[in-house]
FIKOLZA-1660 file (N, C-alpha, C; in steps of 0.1 Angstrom, whole numbers, plus 5000, padded with zeros to 4 digits):
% residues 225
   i   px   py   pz ch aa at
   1 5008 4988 5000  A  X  N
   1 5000 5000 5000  A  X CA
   1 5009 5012 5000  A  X  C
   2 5005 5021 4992  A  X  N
   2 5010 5036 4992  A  X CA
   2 5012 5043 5005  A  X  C
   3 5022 5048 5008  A  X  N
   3 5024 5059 5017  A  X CA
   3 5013 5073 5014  A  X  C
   4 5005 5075 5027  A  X  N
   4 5001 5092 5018  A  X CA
   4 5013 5102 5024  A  X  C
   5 5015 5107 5012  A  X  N
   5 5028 5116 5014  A  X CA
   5 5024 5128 5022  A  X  C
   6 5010 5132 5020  A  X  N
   6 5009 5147 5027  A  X CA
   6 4991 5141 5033  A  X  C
   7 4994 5133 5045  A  X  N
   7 4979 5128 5053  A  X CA
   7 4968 5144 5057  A  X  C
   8 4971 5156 5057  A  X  N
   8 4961 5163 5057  A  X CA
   8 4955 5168 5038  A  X  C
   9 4962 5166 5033  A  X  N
   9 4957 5174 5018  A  X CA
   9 4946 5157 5017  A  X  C
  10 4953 5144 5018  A  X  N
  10 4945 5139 5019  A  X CA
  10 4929 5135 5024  A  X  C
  11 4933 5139 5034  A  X  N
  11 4922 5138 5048  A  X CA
  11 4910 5149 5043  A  X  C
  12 4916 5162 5038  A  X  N
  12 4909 5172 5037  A  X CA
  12 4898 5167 5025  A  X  C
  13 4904 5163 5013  A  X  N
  13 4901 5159 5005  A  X CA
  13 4891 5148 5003  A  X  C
  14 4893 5138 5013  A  X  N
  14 4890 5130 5016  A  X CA
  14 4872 5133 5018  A  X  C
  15 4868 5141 5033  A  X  N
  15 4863 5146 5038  A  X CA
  15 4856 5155 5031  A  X  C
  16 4858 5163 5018  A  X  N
  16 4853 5167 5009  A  X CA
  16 4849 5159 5000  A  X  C
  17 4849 5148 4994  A  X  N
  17 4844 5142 4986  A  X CA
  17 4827 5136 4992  A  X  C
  18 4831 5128 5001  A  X  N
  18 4822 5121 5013  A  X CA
  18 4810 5132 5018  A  X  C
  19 4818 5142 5021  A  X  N
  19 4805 5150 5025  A  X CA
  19 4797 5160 5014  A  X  C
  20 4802 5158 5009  A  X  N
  20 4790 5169 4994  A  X CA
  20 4778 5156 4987  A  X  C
  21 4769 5166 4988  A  X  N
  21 4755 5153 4992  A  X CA
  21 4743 5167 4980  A  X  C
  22 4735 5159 4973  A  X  N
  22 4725 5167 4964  A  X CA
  22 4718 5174 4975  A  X  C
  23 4718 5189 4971  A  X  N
  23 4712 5198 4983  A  X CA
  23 4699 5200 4978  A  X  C
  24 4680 5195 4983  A  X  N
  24 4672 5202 4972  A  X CA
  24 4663 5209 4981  A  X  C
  25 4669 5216 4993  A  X  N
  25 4663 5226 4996  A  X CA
  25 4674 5242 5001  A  X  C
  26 4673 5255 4995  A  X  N
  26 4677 5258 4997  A  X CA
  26 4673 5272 5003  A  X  C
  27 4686 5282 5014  A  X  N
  27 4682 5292 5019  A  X CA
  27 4682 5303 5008  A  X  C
  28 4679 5318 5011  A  X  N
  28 4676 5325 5001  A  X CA
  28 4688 5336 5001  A  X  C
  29 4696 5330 5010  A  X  N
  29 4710 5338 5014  A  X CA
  29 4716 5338 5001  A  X  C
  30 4720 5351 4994  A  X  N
  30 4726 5351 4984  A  X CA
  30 4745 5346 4982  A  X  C
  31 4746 5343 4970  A  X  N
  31 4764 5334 4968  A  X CA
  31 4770 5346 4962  A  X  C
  32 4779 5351 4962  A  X  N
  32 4787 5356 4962  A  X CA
  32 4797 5356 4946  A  X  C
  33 4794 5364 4941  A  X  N
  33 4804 5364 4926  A  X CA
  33 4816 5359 4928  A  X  C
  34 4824 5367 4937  A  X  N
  34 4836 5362 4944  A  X CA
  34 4841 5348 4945  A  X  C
  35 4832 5342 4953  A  X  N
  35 4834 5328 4954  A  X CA
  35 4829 5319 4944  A  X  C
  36 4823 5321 4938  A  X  N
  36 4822 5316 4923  A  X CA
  36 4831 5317 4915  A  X  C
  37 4836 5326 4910  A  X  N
  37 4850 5333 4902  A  X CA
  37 4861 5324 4907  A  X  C
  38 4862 5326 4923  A  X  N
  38 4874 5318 4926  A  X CA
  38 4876 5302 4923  A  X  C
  39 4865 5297 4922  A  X  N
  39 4858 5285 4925  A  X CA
  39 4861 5275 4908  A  X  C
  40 4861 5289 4899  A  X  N
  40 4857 5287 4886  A  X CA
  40 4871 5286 4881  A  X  C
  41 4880 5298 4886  A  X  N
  41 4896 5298 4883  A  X CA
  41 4906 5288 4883  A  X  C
  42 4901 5275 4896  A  X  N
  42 4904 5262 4902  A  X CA
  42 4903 5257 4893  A  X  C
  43 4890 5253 4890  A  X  N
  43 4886 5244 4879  A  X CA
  43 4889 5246 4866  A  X  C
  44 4893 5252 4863  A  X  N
  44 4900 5260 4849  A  X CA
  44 4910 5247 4846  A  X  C
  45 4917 5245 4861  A  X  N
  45 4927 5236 4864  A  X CA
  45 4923 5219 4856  A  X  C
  46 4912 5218 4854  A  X  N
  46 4908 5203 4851  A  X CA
  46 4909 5199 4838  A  X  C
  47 4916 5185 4841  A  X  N
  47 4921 5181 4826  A  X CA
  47 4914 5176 4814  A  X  C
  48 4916 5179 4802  A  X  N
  48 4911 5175 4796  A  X CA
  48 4915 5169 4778  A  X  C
  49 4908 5161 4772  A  X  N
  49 4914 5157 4761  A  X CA
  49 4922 5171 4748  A  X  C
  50 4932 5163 4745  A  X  N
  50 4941 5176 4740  A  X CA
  50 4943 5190 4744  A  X  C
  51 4937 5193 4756  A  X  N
  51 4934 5208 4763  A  X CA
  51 4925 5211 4754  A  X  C
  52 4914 5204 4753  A  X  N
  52 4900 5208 4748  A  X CA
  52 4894 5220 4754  A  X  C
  53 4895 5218 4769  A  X  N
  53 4885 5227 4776  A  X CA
  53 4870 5223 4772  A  X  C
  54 4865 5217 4774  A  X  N
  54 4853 5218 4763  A  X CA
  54 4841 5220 4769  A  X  C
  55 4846 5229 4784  A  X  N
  55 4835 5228 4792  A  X CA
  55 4827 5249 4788  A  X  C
  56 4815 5246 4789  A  X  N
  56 4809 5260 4788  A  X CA
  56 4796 5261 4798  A  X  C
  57 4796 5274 4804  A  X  N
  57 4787 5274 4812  A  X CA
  57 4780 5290 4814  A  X  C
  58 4770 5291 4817  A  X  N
  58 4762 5307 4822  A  X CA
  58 4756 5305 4837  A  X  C
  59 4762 5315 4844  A  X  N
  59 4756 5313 4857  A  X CA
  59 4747 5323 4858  A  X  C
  60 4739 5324 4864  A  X  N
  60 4724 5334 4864  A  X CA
  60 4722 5334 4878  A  X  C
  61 4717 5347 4884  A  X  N
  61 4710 5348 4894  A  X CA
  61 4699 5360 4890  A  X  C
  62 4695 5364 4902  A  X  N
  62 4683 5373 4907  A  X CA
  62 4676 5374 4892  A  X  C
  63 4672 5383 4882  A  X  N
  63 4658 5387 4876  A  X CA
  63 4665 5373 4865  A  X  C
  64 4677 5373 4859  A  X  N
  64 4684 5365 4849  A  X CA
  64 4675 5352 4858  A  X  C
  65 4678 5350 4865  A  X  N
  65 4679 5333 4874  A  X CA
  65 4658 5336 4877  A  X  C
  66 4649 5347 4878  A  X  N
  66 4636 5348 4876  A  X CA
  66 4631 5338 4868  A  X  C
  67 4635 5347 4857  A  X  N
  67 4632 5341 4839  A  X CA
  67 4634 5329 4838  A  X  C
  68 4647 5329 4841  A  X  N
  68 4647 5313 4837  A  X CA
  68 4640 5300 4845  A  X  C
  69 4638 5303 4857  A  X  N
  69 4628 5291 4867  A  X CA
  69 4611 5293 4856  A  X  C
  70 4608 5303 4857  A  X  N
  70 4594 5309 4850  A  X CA
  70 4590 5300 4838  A  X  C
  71 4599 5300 4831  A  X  N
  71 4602 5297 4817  A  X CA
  71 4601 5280 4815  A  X  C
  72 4613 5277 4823  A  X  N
  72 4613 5261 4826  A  X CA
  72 4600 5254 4834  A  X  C
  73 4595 5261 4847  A  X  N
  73 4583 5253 4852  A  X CA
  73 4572 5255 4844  A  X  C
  74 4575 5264 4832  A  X  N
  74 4561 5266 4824  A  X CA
  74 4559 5254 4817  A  X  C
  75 4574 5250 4812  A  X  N
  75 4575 5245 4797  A  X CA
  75 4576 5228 4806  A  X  C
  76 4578 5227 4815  A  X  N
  76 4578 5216 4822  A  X CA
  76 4565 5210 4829  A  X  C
  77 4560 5214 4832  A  X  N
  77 4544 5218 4835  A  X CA
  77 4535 5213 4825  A  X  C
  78 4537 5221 4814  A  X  N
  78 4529 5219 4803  A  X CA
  78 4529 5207 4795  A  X  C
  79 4546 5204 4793  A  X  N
  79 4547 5186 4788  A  X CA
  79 4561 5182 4797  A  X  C
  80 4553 5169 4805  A  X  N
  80 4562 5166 4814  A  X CA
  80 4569 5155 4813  A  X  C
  81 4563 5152 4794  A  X  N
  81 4574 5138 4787  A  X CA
  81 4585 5142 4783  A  X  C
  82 4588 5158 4780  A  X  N
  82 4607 5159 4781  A  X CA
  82 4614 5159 4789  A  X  C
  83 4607 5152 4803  A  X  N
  83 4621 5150 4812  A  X CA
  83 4623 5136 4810  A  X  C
  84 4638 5140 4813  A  X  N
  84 4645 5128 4808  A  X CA
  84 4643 5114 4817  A  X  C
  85 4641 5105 4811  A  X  N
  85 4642 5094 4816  A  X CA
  85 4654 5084 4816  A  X  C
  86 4651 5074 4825  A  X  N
  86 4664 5065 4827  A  X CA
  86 4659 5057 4819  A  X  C
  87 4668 5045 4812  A  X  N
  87 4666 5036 4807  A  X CA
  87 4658 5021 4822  A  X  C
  88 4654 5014 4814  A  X  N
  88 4649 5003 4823  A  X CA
  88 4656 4992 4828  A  X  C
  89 4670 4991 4827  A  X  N
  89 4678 4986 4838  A  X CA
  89 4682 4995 4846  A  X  C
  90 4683 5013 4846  A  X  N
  90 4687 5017 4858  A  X CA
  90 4678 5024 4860  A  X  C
  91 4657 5025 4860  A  X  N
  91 4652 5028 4866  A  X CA
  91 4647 5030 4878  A  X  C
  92 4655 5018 4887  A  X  N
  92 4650 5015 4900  A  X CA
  92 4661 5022 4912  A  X  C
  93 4671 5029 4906  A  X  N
  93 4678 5042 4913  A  X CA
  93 4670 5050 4913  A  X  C
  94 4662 5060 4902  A  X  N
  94 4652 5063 4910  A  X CA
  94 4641 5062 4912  A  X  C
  95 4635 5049 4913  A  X  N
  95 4624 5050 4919  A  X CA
  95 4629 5049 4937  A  X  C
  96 4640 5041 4939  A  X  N
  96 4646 5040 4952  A  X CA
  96 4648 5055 4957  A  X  C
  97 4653 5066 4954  A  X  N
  97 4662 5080 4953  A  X CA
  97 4649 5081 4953  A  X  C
  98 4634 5082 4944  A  X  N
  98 4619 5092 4947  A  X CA
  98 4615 5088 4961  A  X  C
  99 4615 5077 4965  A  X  N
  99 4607 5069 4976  A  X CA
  99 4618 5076 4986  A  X  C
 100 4625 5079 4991  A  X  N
 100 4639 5084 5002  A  X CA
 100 4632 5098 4997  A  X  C
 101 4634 5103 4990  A  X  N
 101 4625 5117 4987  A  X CA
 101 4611 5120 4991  A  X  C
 102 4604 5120 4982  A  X  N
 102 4591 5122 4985  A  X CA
 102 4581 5115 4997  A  X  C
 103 4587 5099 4998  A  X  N
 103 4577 5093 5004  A  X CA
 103 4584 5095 5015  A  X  C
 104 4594 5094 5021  A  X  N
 104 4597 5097 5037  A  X CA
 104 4602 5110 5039  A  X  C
 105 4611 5114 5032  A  X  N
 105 4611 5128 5036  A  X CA
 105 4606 5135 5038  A  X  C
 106 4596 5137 5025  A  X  N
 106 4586 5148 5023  A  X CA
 106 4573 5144 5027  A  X  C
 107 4571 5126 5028  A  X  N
 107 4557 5126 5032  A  X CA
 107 4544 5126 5023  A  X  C
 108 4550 5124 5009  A  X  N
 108 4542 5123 4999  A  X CA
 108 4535 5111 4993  A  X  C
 109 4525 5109 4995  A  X  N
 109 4523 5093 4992  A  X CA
 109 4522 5092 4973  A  X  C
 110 4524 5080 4968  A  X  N
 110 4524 5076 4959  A  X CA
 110 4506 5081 4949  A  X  C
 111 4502 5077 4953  A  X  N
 111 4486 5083 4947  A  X CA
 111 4487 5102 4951  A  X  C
 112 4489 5111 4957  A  X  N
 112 4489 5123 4959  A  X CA
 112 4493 5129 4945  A  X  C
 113 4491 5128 4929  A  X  N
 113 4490 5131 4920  A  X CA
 113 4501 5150 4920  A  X  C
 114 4492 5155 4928  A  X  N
 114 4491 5170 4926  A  X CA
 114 4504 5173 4939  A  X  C
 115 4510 5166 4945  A  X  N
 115 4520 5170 4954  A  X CA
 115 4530 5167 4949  A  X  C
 116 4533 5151 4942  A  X  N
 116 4546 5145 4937  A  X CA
 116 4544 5155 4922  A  X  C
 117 4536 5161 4914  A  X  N
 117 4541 5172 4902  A  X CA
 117 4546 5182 4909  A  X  C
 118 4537 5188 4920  A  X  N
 118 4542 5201 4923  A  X CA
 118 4559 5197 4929  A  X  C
 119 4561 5187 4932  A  X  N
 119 4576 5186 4942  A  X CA
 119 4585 5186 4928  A  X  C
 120 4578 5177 4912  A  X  N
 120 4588 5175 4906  A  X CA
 120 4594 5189 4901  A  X  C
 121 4582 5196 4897  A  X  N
 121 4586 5209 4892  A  X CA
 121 4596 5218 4902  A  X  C
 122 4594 5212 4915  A  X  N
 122 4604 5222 4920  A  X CA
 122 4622 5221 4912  A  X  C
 123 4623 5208 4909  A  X  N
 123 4636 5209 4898  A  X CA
 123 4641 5221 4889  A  X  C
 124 4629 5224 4886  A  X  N
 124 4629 5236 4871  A  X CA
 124 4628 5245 4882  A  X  C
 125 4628 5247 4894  A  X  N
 125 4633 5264 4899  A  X CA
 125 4643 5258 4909  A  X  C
 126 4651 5251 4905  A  X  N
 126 4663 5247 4909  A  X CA
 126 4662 5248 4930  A  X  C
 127 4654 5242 4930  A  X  N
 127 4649 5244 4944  A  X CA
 127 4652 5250 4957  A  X  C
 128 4651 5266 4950  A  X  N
 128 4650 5278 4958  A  X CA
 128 4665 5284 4957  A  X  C
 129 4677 5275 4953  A  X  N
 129 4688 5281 4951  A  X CA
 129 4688 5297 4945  A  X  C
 130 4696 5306 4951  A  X  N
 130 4699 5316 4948  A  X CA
 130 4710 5322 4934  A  X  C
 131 4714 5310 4929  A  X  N
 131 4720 5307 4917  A  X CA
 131 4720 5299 4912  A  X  C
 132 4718 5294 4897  A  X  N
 132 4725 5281 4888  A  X CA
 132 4733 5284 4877  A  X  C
 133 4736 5274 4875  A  X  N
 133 4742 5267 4862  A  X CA
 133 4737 5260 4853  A  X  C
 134 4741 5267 4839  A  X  N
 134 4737 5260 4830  A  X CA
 134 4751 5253 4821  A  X  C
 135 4752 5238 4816  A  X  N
 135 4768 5235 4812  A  X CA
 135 4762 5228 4804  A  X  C
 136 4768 5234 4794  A  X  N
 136 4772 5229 4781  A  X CA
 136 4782 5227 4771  A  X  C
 137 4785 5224 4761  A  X  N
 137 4793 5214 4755  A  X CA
 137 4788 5222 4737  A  X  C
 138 4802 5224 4733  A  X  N
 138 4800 5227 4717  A  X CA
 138 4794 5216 4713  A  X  C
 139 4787 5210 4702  A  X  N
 139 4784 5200 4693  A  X CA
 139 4792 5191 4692  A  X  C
 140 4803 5200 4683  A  X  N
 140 4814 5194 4672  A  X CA
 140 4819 5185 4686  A  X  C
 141 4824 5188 4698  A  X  N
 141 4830 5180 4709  A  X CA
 141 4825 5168 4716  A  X  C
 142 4810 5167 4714  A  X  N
 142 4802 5159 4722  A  X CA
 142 4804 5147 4724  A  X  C
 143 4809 5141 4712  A  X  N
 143 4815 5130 4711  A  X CA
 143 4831 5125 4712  A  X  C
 144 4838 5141 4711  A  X  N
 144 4852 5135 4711  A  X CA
 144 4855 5140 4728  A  X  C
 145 4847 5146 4740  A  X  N
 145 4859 5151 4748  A  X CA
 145 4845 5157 4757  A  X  C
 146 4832 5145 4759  A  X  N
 146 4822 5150 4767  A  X CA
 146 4832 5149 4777  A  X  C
 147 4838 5138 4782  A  X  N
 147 4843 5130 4794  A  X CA
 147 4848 5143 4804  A  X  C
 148 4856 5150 4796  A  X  N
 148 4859 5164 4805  A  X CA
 148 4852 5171 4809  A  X  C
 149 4839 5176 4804  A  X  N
 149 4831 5184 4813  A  X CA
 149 4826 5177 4823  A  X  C
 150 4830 5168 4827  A  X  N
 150 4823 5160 4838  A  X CA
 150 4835 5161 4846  A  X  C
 151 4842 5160 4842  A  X  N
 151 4859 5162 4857  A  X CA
 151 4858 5173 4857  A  X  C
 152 4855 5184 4848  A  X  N
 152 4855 5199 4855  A  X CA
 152 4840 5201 4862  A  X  C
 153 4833 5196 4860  A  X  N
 153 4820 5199 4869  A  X CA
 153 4825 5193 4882  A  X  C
 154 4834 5179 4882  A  X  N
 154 4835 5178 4895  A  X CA
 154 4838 5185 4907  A  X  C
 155 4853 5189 4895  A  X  N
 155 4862 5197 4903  A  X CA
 155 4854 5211 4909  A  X  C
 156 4849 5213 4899  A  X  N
 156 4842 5226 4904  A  X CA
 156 4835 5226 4914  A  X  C
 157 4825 5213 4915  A  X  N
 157 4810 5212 4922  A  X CA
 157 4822 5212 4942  A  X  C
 158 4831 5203 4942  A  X  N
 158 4840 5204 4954  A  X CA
 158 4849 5217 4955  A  X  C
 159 4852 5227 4952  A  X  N
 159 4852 5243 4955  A  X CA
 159 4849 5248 4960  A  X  C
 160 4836 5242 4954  A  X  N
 160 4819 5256 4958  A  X CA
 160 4818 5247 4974  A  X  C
 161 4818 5234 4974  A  X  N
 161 4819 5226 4988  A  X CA
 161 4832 5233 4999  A  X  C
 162 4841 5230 4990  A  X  N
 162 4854 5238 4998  A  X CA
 162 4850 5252 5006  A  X  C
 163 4844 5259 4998  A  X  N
 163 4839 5272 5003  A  X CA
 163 4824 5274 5011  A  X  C
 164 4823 5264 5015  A  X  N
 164 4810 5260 5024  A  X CA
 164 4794 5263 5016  A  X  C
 165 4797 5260 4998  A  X  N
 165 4787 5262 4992  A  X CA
 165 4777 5247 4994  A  X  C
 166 4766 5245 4990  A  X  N
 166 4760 5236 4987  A  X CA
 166 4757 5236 4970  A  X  C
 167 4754 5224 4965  A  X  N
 167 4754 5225 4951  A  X CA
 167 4739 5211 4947  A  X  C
 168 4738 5209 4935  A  X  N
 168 4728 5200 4929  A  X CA
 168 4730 5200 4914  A  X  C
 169 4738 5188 4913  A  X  N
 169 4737 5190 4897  A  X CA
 169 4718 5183 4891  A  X  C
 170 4715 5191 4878  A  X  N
 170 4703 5185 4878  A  X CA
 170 4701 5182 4863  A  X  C
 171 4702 5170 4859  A  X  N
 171 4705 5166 4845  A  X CA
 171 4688 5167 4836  A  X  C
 172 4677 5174 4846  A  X  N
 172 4665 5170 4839  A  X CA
 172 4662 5184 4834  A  X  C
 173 4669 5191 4836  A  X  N
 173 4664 5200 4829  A  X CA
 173 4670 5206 4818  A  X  C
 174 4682 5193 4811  A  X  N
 174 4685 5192 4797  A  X CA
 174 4675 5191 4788  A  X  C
 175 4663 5182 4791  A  X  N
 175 4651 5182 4784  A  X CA
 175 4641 5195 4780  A  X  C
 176 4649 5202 4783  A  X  N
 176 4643 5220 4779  A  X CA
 176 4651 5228 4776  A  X  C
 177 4660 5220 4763  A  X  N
 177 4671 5225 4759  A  X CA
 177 4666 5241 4750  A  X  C
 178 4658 5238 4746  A  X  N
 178 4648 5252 4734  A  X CA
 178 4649 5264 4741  A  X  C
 179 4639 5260 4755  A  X  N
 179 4638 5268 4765  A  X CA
 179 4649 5272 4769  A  X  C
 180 4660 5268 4774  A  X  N
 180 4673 5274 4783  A  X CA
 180 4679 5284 4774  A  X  C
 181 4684 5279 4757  A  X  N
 181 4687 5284 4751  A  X CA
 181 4682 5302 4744  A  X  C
 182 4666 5301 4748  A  X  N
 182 4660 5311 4742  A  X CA
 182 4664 5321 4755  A  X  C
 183 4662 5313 4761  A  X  N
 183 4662 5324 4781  A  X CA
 183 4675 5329 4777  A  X  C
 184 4688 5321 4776  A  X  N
 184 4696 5325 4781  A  X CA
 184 4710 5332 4769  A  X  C
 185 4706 5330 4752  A  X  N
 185 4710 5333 4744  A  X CA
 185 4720 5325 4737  A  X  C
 186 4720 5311 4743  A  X  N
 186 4731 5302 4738  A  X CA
 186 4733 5296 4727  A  X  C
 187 4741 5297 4718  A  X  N
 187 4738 5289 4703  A  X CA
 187 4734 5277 4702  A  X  C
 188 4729 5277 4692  A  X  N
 188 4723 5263 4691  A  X CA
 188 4737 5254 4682  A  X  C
 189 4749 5256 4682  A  X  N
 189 4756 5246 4685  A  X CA
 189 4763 5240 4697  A  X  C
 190 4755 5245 4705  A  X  N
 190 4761 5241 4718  A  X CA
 190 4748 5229 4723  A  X  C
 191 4753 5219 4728  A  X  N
 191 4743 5209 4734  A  X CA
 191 4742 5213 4754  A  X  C
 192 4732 5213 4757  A  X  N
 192 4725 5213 4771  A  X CA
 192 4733 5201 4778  A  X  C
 193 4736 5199 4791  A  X  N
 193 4739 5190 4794  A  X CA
 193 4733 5187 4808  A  X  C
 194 4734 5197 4818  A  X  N
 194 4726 5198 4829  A  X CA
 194 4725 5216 4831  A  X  C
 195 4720 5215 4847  A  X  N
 195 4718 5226 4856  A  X CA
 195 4728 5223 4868  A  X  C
 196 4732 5236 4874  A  X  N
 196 4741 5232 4888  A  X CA
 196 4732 5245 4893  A  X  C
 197 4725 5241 4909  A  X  N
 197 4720 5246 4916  A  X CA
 197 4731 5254 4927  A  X  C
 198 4731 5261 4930  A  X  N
 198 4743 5266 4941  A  X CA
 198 4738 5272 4948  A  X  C
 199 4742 5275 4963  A  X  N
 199 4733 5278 4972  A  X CA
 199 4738 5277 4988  A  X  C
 200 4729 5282 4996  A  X  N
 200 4731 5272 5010  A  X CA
 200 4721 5266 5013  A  X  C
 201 4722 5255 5016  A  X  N
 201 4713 5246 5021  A  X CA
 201 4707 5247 5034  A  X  C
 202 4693 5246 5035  A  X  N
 202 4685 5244 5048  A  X CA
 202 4690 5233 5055  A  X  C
 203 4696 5238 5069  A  X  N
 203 4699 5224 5074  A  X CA
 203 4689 5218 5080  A  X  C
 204 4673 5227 5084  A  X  N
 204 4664 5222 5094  A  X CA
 204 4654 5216 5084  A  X  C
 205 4658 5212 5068  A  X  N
 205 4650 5207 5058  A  X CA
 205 4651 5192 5061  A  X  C
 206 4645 5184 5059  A  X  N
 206 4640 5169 5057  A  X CA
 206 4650 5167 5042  A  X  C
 207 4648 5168 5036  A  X  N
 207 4649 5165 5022  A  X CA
 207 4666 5162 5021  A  X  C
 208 4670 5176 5025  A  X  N
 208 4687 5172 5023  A  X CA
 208 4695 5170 5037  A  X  C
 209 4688 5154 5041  A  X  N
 209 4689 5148 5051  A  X CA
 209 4688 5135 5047  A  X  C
 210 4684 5133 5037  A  X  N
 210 4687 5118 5030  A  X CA
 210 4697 5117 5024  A  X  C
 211 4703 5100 5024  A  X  N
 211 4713 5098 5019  A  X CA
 211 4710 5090 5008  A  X  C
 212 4712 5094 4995  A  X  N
 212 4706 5081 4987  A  X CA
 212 4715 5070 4987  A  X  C
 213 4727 5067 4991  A  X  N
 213 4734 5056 4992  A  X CA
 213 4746 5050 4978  A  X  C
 214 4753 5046 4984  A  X  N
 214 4761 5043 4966  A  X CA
 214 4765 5027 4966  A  X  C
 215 4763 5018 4958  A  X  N
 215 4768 5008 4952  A  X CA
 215 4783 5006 4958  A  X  C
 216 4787 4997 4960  A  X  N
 216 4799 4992 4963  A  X CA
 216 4807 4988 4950  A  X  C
 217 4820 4995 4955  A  X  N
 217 4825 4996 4940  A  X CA
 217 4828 4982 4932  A  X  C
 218 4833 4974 4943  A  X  N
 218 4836 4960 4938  A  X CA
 218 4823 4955 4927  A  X  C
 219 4815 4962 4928  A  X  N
 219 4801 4956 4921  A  X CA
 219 4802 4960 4906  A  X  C
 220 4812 4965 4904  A  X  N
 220 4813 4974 4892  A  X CA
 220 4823 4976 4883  A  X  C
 221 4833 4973 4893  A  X  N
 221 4850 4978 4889  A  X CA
 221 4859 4966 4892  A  X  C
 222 4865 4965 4881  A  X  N
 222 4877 4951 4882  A  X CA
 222 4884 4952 4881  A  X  C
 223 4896 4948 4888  A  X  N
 223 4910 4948 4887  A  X CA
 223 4917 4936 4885  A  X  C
 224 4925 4939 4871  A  X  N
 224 4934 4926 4868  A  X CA
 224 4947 4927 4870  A  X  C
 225 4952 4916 4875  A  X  N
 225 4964 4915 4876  A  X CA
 225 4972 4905 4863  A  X  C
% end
């Protein structure tokens, strides 16, 4: 086994990864440009195929961050077959992840029609956060060098943690790619990828007090010798 050469950068690190948890209720305390900027400069740091960079994103708050919740709960409201779906071997993450949500958390029973929409749509106003993100990806790259915007959203998403942010990445409101675009003026060579919620989180909330749990890696990952 490895020596850790420097046991606090580890430890810290460590302790950062474990403790950043999907936040979906948030306070109305506003975030800070500052810590965003700084947060964003780090991540700048993250690698990627041929120094693609291929990560692109718009962050929005107050009348900007209005419009766009307005817009999306409209358009999500109105047809609620463009959110995205899981395929049917890994549907039952969330139906597991809704039941930990709605039915004990929140207290929502399964027949209550008019509570589990009203709770879904809280997604599309990024659930009360006082900022999001929107990340996206030129076209032409989608296929050669998605894999990097996902190590820079990591990197990023543990920052905003570093700096005592709370975050939510929220991949369902790719399905209102038309919408985000029109709100927010993005070319339509660029593909939607997710939302990142940012915020502080209610700690006396139910909701981000669940742990949805993770798979044991052995279940997944192999190592040959």
């Amino acid at each position: 086994m490895a020596t850790i050469i420097n046991p606090i950068i580890y430890d810290t690190l460590s302790r950062l990864i474990s403790s950043r948890h999907s936040t979906r209720n948030f306070l109305p305390k506003p975030v800070s440009n500052d810590d965003l900027k700084r947060s964003l400069a780090l991540a700048q740091n993250a690698p990627s195929g041929s120094n693609t960079q291929p990560w692109r994103a718009t962050f929005v708050s107050g009348n900007a961050l209005t419009s766009l919740k307005t817009a999306l709960v409209a358009a999500a409201d109105s047809d609620p077959s463009r959110i995205l779906q899981l395929p049917e071997a890994f549907s039952h993450y969330r139906s597991s992840l809704g039941h930990k949500l709605y039915g004990q958390a929140m207290g929502i029973g399964r027949d209550d029609i008019a509570a589990r929409t009203a709770a879904v749509l809280r997604n599309f106003e990024f659930f009360g956060a006082p900022m999001a993100g929107i990340i996206y990806i030129d076209k032409a790259l989608y296929d050669v060098d998605l894999l990097s915007v996902g190590i820079w959203l990591q990197t990023l998403v543990l920052e905003l943690t570093a700096l005592g942010l709370d975050t939510c990445i929220e991949v369902s409101v790719a399905g209102y790619s038309k919408v985000i675009k029109k709100e927010l003026c993005i070319s339509d060579d660029m593909e939607i990828l997710c939302g990142l919620a940012v915020g502080y989180g209610d700690p006396t909330s139910a909701v981000n007090q669940v742990v949805a749990g993770r798979d044991e890696w052995e279940q997944w990952i192999e190592i040959r010798d």
